[in-house]
C-alpha positions in Angstrom: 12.5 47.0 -82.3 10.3 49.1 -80.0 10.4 48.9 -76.8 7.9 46.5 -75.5 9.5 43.7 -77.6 12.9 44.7 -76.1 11.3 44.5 -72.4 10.1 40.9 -73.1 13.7 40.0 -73.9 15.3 41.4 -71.0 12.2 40.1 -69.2 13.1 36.8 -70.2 16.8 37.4 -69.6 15.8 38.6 -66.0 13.9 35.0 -65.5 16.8 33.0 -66.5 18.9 34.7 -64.0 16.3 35.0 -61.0 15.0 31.9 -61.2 17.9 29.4 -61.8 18.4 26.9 -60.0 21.6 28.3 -58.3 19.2 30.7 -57.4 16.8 28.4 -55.7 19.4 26.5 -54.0 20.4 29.5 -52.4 17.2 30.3 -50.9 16.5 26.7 -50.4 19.6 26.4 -47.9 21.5 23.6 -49.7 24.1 23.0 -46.7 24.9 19.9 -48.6 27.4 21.7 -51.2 29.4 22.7 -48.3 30.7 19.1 -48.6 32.4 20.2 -51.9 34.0 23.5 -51.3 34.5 23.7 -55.4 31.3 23.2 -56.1 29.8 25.4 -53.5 32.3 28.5 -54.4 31.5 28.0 -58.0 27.6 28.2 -57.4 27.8 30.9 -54.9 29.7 33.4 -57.4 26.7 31.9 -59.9 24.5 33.6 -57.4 26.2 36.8 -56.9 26.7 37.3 -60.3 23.0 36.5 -61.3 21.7 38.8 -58.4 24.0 41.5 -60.2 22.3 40.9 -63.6 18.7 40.5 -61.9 19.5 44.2 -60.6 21.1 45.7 -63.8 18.4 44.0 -66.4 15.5 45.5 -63.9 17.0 48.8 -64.4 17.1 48.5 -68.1 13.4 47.4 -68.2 12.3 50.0 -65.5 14.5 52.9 -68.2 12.7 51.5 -70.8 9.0 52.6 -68.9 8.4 48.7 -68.8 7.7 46.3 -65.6 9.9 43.8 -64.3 8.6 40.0 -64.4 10.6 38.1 -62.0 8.6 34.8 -63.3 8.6 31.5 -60.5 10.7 28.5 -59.6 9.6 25.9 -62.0 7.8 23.7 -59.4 10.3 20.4 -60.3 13.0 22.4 -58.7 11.5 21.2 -55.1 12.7 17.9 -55.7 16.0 18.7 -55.9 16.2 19.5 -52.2 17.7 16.1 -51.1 19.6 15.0 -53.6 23.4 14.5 -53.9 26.0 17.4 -54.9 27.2 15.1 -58.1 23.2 15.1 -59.2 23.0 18.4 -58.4 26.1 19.2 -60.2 25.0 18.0 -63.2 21.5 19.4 -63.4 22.8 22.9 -63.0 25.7 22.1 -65.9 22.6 21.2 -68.1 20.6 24.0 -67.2 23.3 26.3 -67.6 24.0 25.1 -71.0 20.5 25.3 -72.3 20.3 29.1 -70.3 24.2 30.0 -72.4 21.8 28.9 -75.6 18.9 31.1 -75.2 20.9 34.3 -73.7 22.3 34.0 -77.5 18.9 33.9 -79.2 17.9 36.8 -77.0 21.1 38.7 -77.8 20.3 38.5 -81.3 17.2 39.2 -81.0 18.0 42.7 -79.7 20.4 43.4 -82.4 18.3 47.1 -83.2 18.5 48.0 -79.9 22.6 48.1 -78.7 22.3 49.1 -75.4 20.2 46.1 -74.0 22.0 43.9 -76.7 25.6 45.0 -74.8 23.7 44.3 -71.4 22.5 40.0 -72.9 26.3 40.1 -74.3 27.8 41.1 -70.9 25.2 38.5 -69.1 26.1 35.7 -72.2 30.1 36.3 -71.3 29.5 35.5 -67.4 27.2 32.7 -68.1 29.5 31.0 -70.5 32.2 31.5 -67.8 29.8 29.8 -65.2 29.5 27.1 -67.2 33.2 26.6 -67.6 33.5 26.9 -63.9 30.9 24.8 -63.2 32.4 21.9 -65.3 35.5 22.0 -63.8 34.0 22.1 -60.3 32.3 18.5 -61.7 35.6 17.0 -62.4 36.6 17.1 -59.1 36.7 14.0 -57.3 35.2 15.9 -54.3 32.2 16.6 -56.3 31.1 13.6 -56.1 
C-alpha cells in the first residue's frame, strides 16, 4: 500500500473521530446530559478519548509527509441541539456502531502497512469499548 492510500485511511479514521457527534456535542455545550451523570461521564471519556486519537492519527499522517483532513460536522447534527438525552442517547449508540464497522474495514484495509494498522486496531478496541459503555449508560433509568 503506498502511502497516499494509507493517509486516506487514517484520514478517514481521523474524521470519524473529529467529527462525531460526541464531538459536536461537546462544542455545542449540551448542558442537557448533565441531567444524566451516566450518560454525560460516558460521552465525555468518548471525547477525551477521540481528541487522543484525533492527535495520534494526525501524527501518523503528518510522519507519513501527508496532510490532515479534519472533514465537517454533517450539517443534520444541528438539529440535535434540543433534543432529549434518551434521543440523544440513542443516535450516538447508532452512530457508534456504524463508526465500530467502518474502523474495521479501514483496519483491513491497512493490513500492508502494520504500523497504522496497530494505530485503527488501538482506535477499533476503544471504540468498541465506547459502545459498550454507551449501552449501558442507555439502560439506565436516568437516561431517560
Amino acid at each position: 500500500m503506498n502511502d497516499s492510500s494509507t493517509n486516506d485511511l487514517l484520514n478517514r479514521l481521523l474524521v470519524l473521530h473529529e467529527r462525531s457527534l460526541p464531538m459536536y456535542l461537546s462544542y455545542a455545550g449540551a448542558d442537557r446530559l448533565e441531567s444524566s451523570p451516566k450518560v454525560a461521564a460516558a460521552i465525555g471519556q468518548m471525547v477525551e478519548d477521540q481528541k487522543r486519537t484525533v492527535d495520534r492519527v494526525a501524527t501518523l499522517i503528518l510522519e507519513n509527509n501527508g496532510e490532515v483532513d479534519r472533514g465537517e460536522f454533517p450539517m443534520n447534527f444541528t438539529g440535535y441541539n434540543d433534543l432529549s438525552v434518551k434521543f440523544l442517547l440513542q443516535k450516538i449508540i447508532e452512530r457508534q456502531e456504524k463508526t465500530v464497522s467502518a474502523i474495521e474495514k479501514i483496519a483491513q484495509q491497512l493490513a500492508t502497512a502494520p504500523y497504522a494498522q496497530a494505530a485503527v486496531r488501538e482506535a477499533l478496541g476503544e471504540a468498541k469499548g465506547h459502545l459498550e459503555n454507551l449501552q449501558e449508560a442507555s439502560a439506565e433509568p436516568a437516561a431517560a
